[in-house]
VOLUMDREN-119144 format. One record per residue (C-alpha): x, y, z; residue number from 1; residue in three letters. Coordinates in pm, whole numbers, plus 50000, padded with zeros to 5 digits. Layout:
BEGIN
<vogu u="X" v="Y" w="Z" k="NUM" r="ALA"/>
...
end
This chain:
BEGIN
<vogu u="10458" v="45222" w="18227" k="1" r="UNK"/>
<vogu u="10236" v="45163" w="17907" k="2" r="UNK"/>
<vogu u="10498" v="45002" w="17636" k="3" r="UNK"/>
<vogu u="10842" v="44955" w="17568" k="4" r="UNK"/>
<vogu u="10900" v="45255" w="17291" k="5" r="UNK"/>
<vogu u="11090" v="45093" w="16996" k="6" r="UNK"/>
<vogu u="11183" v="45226" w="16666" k="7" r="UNK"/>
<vogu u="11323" v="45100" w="16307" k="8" r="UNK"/>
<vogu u="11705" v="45035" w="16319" k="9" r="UNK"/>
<vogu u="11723" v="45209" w="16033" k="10" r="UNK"/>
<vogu u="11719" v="45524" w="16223" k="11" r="UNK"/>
<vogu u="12054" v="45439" w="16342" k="12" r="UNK"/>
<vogu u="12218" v="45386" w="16054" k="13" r="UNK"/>
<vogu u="12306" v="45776" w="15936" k="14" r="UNK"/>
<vogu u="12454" v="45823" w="16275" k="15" r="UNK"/>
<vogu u="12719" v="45475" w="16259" k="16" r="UNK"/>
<vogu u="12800" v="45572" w="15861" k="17" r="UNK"/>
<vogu u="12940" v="45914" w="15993" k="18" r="UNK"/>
<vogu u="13099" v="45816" w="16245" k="19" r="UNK"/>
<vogu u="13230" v="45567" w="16104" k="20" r="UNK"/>
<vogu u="13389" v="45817" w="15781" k="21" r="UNK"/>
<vogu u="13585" v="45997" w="16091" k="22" r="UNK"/>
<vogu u="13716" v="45668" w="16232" k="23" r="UNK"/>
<vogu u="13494" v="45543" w="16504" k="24" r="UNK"/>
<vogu u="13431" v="45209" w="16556" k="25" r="UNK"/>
<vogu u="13057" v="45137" w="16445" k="26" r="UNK"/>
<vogu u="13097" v="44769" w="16650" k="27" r="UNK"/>
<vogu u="13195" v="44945" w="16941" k="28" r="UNK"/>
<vogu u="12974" v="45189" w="16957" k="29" r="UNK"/>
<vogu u="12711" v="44919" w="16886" k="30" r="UNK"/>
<vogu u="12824" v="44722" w="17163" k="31" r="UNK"/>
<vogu u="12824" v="45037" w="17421" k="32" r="UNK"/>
<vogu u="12465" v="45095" w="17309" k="33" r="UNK"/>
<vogu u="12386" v="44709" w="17392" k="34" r="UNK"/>
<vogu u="12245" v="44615" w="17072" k="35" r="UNK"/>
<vogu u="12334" v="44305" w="16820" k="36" r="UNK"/>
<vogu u="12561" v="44446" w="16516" k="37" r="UNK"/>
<vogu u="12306" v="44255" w="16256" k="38" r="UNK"/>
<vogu u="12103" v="44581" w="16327" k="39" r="UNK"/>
<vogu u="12328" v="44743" w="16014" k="40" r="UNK"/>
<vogu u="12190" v="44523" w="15779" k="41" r="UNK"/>
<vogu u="11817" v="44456" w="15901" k="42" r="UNK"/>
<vogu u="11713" v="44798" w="15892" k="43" r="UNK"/>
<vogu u="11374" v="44732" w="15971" k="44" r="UNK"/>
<vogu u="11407" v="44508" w="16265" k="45" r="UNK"/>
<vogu u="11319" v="44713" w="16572" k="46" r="UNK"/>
<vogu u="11570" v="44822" w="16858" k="47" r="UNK"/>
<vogu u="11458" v="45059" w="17140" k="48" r="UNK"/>
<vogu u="11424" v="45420" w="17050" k="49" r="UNK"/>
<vogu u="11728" v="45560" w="17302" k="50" r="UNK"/>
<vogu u="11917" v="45374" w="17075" k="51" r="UNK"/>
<vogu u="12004" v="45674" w="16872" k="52" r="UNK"/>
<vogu u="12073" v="45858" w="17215" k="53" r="UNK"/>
<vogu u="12333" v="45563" w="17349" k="54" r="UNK"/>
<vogu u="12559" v="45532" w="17085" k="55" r="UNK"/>
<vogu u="12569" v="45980" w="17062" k="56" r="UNK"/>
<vogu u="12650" v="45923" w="17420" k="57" r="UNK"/>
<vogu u="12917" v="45687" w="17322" k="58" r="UNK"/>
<vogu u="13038" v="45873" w="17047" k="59" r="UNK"/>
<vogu u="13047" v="46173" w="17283" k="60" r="UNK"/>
<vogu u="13336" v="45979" w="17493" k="61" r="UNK"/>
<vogu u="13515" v="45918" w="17173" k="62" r="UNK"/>
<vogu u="13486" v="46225" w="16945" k="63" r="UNK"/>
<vogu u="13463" v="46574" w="17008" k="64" r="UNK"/>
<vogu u="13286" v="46723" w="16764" k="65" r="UNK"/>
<vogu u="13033" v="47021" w="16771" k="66" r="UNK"/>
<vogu u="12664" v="46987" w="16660" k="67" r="UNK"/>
<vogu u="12748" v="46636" w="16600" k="68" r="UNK"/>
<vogu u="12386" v="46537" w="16605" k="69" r="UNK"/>
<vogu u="12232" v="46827" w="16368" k="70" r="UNK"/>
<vogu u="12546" v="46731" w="16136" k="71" r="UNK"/>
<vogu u="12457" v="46416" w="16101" k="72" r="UNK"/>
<vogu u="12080" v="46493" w="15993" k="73" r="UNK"/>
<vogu u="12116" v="46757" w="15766" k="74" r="UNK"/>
<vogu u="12402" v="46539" w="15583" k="75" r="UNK"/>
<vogu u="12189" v="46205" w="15577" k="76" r="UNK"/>
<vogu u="11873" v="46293" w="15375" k="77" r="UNK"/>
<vogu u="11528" v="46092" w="15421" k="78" r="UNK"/>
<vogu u="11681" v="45816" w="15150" k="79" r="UNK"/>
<vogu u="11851" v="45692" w="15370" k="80" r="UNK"/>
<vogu u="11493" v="45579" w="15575" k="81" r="UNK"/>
<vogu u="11421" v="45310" w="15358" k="82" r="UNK"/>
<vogu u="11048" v="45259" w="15316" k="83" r="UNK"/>
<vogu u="10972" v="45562" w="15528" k="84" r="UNK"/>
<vogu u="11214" v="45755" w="15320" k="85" r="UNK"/>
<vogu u="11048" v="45625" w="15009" k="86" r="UNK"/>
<vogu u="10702" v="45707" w="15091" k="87" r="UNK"/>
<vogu u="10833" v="46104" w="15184" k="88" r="UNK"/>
<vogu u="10997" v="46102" w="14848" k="89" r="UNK"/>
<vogu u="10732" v="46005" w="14609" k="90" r="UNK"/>
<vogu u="10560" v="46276" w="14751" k="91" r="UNK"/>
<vogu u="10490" v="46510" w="14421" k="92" r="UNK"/>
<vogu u="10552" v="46834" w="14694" k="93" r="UNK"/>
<vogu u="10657" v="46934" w="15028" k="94" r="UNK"/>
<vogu u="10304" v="46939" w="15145" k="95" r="UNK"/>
<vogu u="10248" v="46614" w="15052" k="96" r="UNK"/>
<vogu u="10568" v="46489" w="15167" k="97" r="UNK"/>
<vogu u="10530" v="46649" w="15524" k="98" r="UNK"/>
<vogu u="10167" v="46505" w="15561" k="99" r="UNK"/>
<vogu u="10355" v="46168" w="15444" k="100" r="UNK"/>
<vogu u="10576" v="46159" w="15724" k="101" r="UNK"/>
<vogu u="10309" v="46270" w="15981" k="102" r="UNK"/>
<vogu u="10125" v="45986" w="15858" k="103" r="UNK"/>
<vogu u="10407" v="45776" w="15899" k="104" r="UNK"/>
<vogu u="10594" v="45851" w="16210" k="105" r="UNK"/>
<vogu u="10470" v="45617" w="16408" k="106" r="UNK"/>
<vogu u="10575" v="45338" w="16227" k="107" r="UNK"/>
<vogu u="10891" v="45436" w="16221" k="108" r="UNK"/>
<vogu u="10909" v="45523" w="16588" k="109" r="UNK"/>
<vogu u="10627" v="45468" w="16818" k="110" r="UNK"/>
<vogu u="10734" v="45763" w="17039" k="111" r="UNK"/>
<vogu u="10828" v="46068" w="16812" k="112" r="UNK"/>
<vogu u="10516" v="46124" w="16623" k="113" r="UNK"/>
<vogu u="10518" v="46402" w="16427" k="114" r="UNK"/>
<vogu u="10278" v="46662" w="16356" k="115" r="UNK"/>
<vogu u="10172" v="46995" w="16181" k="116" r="UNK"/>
<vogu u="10075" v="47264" w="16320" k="117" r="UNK"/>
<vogu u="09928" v="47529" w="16123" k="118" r="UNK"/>
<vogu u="10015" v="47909" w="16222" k="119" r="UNK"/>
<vogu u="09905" v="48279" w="16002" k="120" r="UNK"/>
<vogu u="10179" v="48249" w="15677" k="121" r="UNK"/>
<vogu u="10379" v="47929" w="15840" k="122" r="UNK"/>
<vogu u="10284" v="47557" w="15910" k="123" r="UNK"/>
<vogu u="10525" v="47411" w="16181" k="124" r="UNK"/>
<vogu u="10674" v="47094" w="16161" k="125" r="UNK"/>
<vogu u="10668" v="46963" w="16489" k="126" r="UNK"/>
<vogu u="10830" v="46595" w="16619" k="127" r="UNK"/>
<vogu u="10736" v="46558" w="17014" k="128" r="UNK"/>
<vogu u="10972" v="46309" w="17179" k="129" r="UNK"/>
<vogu u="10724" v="46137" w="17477" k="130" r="UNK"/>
<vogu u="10957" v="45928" w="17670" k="131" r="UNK"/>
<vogu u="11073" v="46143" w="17984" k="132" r="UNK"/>
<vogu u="11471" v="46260" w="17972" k="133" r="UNK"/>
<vogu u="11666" v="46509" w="18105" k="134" r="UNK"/>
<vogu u="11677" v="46756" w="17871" k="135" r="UNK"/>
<vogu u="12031" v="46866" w="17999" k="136" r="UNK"/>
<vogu u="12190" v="46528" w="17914" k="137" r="UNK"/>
<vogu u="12416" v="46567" w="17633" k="138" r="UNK"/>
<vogu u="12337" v="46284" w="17414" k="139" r="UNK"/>
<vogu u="11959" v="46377" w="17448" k="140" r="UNK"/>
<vogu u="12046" v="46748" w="17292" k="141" r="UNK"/>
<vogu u="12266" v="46546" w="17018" k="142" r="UNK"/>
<vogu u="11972" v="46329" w="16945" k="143" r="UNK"/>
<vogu u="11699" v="46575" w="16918" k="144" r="UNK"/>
<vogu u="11916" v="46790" w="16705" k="145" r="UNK"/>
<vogu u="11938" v="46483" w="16487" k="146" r="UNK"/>
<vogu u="11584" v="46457" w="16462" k="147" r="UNK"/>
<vogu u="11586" v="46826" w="16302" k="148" r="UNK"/>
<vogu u="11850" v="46782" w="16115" k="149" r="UNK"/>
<vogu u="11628" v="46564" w="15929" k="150" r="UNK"/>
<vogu u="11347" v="46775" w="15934" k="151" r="UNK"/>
<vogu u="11543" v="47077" w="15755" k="152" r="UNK"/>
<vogu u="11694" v="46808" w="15510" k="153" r="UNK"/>
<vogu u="11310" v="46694" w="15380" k="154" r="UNK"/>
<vogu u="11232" v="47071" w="15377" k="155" r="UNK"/>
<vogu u="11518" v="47161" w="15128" k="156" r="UNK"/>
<vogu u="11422" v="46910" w="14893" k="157" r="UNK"/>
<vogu u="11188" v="47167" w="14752" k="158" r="UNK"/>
<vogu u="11348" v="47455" w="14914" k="159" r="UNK"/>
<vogu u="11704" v="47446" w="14805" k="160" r="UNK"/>
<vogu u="12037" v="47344" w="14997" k="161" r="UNK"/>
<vogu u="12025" v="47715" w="15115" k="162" r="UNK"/>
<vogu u="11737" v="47745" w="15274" k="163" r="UNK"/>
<vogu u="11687" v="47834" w="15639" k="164" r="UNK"/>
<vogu u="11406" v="47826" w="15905" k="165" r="UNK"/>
<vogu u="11310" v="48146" w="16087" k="166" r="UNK"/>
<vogu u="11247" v="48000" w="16375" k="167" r="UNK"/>
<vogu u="11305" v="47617" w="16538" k="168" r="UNK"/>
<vogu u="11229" v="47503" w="16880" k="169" r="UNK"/>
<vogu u="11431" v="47254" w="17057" k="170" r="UNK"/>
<vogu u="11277" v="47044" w="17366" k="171" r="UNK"/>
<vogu u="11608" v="46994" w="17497" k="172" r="UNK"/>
<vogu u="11862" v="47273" w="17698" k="173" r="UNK"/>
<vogu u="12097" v="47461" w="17485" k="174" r="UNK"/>
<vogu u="12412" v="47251" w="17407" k="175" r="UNK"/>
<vogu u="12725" v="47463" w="17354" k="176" r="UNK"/>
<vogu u="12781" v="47579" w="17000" k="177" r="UNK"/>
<vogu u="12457" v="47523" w="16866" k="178" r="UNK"/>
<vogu u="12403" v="47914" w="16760" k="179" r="UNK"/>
<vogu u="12699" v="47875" w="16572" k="180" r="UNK"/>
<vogu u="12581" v="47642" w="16317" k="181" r="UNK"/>
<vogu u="12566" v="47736" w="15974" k="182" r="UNK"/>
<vogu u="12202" v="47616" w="15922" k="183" r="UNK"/>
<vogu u="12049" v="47813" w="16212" k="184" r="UNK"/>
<vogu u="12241" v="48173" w="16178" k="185" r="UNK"/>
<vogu u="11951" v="48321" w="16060" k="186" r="UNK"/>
<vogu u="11687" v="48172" w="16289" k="187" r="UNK"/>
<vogu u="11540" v="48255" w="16620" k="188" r="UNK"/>
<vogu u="11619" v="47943" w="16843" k="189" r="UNK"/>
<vogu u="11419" v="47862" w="17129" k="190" r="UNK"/>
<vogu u="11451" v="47571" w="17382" k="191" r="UNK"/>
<vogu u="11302" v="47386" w="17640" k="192" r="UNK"/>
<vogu u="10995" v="47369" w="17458" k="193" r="UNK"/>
<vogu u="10741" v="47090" w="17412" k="194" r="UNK"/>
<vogu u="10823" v="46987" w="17096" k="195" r="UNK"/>
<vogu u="11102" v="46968" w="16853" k="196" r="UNK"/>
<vogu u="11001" v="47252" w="16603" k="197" r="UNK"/>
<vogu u="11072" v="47415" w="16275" k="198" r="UNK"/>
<vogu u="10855" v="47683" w="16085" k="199" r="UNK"/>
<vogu u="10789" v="47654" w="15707" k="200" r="UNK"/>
<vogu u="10636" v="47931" w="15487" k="201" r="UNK"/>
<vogu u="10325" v="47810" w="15371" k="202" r="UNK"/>
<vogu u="10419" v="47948" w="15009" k="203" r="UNK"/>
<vogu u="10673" v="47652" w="15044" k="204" r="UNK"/>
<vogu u="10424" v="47376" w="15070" k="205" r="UNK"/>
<vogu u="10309" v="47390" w="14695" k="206" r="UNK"/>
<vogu u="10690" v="47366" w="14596" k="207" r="UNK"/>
<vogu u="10743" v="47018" w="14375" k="208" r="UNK"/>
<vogu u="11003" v="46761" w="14505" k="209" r="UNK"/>
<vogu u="11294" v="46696" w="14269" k="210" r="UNK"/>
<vogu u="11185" v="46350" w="14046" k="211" r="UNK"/>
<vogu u="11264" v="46029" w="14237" k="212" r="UNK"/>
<vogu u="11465" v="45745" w="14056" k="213" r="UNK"/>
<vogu u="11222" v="45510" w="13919" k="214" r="UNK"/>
<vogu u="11241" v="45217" w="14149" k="215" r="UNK"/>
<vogu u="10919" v="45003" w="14214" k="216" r="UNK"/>
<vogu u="10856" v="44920" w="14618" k="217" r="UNK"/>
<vogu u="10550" v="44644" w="14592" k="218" r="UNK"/>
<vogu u="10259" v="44738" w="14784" k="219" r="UNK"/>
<vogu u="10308" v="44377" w="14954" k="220" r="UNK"/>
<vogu u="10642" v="44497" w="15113" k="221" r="UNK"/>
<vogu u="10516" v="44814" w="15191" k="222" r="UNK"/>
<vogu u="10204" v="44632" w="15364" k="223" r="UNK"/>
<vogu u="10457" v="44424" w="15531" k="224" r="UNK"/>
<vogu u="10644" v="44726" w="15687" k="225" r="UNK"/>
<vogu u="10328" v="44857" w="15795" k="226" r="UNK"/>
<vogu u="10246" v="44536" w="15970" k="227" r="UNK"/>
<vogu u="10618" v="44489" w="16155" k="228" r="UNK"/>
<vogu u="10519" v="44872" w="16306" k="229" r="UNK"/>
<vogu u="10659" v="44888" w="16659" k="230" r="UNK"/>
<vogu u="10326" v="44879" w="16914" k="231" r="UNK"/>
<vogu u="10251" v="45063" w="17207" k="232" r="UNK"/>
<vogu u="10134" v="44828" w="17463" k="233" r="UNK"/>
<vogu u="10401" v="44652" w="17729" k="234" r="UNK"/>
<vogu u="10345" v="44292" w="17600" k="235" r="UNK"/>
<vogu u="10344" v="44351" w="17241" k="236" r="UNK"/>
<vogu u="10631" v="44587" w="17217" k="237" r="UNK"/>
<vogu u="10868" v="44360" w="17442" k="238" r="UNK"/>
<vogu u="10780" v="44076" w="17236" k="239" r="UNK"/>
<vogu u="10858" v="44232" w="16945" k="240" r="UNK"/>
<vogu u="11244" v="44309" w="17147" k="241" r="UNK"/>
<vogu u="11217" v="43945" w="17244" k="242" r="UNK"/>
<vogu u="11197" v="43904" w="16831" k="243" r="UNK"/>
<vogu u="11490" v="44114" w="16766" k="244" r="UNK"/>
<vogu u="11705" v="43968" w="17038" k="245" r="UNK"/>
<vogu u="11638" v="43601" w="16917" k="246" r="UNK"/>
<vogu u="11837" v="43465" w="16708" k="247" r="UNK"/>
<vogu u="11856" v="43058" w="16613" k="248" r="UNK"/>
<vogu u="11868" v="42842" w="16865" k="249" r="UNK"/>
<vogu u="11883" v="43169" w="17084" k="250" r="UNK"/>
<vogu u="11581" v="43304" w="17300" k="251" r="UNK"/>
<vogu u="11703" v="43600" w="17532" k="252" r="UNK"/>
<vogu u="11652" v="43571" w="17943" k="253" r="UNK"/>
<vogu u="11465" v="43846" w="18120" k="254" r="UNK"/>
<vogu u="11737" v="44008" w="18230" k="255" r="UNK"/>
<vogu u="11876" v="44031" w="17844" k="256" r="UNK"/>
<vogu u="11523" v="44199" w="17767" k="257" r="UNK"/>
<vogu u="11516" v="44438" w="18029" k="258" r="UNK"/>
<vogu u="11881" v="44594" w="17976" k="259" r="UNK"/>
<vogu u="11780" v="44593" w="17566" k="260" r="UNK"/>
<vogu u="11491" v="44820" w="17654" k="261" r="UNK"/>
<vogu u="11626" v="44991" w="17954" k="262" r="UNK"/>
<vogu u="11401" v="44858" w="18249" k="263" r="UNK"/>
<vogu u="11546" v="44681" w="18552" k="264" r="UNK"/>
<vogu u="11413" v="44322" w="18550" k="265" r="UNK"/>
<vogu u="11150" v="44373" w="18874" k="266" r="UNK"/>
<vogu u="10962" v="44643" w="18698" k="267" r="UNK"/>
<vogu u="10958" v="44440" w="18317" k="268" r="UNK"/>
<vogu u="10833" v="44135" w="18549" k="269" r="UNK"/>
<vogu u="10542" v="44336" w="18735" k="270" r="UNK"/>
<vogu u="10402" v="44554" w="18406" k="271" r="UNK"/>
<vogu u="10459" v="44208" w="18237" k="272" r="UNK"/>
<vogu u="10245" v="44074" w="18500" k="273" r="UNK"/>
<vogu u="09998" v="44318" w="18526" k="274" r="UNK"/>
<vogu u="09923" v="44290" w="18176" k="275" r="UNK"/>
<vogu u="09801" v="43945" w="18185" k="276" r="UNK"/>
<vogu u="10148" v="43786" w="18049" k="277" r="UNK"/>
<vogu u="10488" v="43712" w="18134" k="278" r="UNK"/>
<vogu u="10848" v="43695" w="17988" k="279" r="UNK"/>
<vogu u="10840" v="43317" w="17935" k="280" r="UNK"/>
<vogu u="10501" v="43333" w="17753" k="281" r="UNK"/>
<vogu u="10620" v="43583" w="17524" k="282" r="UNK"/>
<vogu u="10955" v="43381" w="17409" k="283" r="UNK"/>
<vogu u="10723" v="43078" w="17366" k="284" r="UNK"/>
<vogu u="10508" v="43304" w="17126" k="285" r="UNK"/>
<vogu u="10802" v="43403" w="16950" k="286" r="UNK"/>
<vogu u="10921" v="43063" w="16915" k="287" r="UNK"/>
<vogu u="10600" v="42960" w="16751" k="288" r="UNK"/>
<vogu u="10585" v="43249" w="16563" k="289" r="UNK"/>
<vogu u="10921" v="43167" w="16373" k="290" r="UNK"/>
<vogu u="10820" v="42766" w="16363" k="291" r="UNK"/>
<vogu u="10547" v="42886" w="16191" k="292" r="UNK"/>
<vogu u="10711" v="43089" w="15964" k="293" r="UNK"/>
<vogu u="10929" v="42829" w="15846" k="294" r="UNK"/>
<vogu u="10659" v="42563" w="15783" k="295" r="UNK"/>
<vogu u="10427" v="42827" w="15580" k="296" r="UNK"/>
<vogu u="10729" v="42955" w="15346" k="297" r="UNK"/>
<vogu u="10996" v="42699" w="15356" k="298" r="UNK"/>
<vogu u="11029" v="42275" w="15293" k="299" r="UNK"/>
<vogu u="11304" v="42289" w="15552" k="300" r="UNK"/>
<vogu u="11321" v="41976" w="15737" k="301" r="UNK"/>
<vogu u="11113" v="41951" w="16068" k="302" r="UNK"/>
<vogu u="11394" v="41778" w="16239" k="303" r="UNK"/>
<vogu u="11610" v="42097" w="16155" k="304" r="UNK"/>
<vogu u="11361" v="42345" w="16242" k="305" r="UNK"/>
<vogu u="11341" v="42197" w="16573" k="306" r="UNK"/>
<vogu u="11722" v="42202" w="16653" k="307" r="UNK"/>
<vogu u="11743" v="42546" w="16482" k="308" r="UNK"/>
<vogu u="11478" v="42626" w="16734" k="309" r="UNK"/>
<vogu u="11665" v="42460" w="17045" k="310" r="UNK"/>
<vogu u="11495" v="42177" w="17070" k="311" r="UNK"/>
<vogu u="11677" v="41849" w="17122" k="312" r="UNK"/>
<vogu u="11467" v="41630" w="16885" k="313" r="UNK"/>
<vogu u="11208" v="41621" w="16669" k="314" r="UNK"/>
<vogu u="10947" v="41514" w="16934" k="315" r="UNK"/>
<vogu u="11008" v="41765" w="17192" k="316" r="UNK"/>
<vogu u="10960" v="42017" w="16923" k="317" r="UNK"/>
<vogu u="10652" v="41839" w="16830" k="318" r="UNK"/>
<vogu u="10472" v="41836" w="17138" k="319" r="UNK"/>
<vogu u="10539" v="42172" w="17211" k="320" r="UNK"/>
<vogu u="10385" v="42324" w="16840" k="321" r="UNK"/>
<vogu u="10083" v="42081" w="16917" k="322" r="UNK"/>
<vogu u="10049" v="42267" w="17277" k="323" r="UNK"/>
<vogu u="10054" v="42581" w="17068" k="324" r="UNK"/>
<vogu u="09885" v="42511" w="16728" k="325" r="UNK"/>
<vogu u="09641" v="42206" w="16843" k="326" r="UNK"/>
<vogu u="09829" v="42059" w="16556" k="327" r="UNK"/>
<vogu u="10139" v="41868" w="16456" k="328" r="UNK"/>
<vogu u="10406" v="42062" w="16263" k="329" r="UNK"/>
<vogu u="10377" v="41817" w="15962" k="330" r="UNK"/>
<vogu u="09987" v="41875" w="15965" k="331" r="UNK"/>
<vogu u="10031" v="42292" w="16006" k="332" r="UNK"/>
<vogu u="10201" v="42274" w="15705" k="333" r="UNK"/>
<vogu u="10022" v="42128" w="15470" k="334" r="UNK"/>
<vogu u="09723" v="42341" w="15610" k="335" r="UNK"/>
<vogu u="09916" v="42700" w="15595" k="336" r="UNK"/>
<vogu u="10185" v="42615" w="15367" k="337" r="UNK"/>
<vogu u="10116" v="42869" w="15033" k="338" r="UNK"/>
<vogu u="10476" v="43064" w="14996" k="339" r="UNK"/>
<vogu u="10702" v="42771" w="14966" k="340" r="UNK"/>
<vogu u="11083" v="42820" w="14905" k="341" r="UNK"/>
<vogu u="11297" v="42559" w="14891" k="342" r="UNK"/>
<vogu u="11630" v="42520" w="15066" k="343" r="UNK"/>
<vogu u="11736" v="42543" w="15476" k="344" r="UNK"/>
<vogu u="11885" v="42916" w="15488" k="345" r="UNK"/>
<vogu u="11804" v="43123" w="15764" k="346" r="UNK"/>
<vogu u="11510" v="43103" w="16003" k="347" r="UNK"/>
<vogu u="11276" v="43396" w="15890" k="348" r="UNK"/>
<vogu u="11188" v="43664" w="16178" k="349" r="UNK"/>
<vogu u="10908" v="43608" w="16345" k="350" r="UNK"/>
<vogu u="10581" v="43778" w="16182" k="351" r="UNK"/>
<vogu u="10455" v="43905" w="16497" k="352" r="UNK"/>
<vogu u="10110" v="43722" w="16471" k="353" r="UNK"/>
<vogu u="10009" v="43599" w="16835" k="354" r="UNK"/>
<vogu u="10057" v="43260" w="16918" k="355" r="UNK"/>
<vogu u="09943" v="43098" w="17228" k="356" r="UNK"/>
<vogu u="10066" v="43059" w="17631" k="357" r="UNK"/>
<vogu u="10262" v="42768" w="17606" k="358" r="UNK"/>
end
């Protein structure tokens, strides 16, 4: 076990939007899939990367509907990515924009990098899902169809709505009706492979994206997105769940942790262990991370931050952030504090800097 793979929750949101149009229950699903339904609106927060795979599973039990997954990602478009999306679409061409999202992937998922793979008149786009699945599991096939579903969507920006790949590759088992889509009639479709896979023209790559709506994205925010990346080592990725989980007052238990990212408590505890850290630690580290947060960009109250945080008083709270900071709240702030904003409003996430064992 190296990490906990995690991806954007963003990634999920294509998926509840259609189903939701044909009448299923986006909190439900949400709920089957075990994750909080703020995820919809903090796209960027991270959730674990079967997420996608969960709620196809649940939708599976709810809807019958053929090539669910590839629908889905061929209707979404790479907008709906935010950043990610963004930084594929100011691409000036589909080279560009394809060597974009390779660059990317990662930080968008920590598990499905992409990659290109040049071969004779064709490059092929490849994504290469490393967790380990059964690739006859139904919501697996869904979810990897998904994945090029979205691949064919970036492809057509410069290729047309019409276009079609010779050949794709799927890593999963054939799921029924899949030869009948529209989108693949023409193409040779091969599965159980090692990668997710579909074959450009290299004529293509030279082909200019349509112009993108003149929006501005700061380079600060897009620094920031960089910076909230999903890791891939065991204690920073399940702090970073421990981040997502928390919420107020609210820390999550182990056995919270391990169900969000799909261990059994036992084996979070030993890799935990083995890494030099433990579940406690972590939540303390997140718990600084956030009081820290709030004394660098807010003049909230220390008294509130501490009950916001769980704490019953204001001296509790205060020992504990001199245990972690060497420093008193009061005196943290007025040596970090540079991006005030005034008012209580919500506790900002955690910024993911370490902080120490408490």
């Amino acid at each position: 076990m190296t990490y906990a793979a995690l991806s954007r929750a963003g990634t999920i949101s294509p998926i509840l939007a259609f189903l939701n149009r044909i009448g299923v229950s986006a909190d439900r699903l949400l709920a089957t899939a075990q994750l909080p339904a703020w995820v919809t609106a903090e796209t960027d927060a991270l959730i674990p990367a079967t997420s996608s795979v969960r709620i196809f599973g649940a939708a599976l039990q709810e809807a019958d509907i053929r090539n669910i997954g590839l629908t889905v990602g061929e209707q979404s478009g790479i907008d709906a990515f935010g950043i990610f999306g963004r930084l594929i679409r100011s691409a000036p061409t589909l080279g560009a924009a394809l060597k974009s999202g390779v660059r990317y992937s990662r930080l968008l998922t920590s598990n499905r990098p992409l990659s290109l793979r040049p071969r004779g008149d064709r490059i092929e786009l490849c994504m290469t899902v490393e967790d380990r699945f059964d690739p006859r599991d139904l919501a697996w096939q869904q979810d990897n169809h998904y994945g090029l579903g979205l691949m064919l969507g970036v492809v057509r920006l410069a290729a047309g709505p019409s276009w079609r790949p010779a050949e794709v590759h799927f890593q999963t088992d054939e799921a029924p009706g899949l030869r009948d889509a529209e989108s693949l009639a023409d193409s040779r479709v091969v599965f159980r492979q090692p990668e997710t896979m579909v074959a450009i023209p290299r004529a293509l790559l030279a082909a200019r994206l349509p112009p993108l709506p003149a929006i501005d994205v700061p380079t600060d925010v897009v620094e920031d997105w960089k910076s909230s990346a999903p890791v891939r080592d065991l204690a920073g990725s399940i702090r970073q769940a421990i981040e997502t989980l928390s919420c107020g007052e609210h820390y999550p238990g182990v056995r919270q942790t391990a169900d969000f990212v799909g261990m059994s408590v036992r084996t979070l505890q030993r890799g935990l262990a083995a890494a030099g850290t433990s579940h406690e630690t972590l939540v303390a580290q997140t718990r600084f991370a956030t009081a820290a947060a709030v004394l660098e960009q807010t003049d909230a109250k220390i008294l509130d931050l501490a009950l916001d945080l769980g704490y019953s008083d204001h001296a509790n709270f205060t020992r504990a952030f001199r245990r972690w900071a060497g420093c008193s709240p009061h005196e943290y702030r007025v040596s970090h504090g540079q991006r005030r904003r005034g008012g209580k409003g919500p506790l900002p996430r955690a910024s993911g800097r370490p902080g120490p064992s408490p």
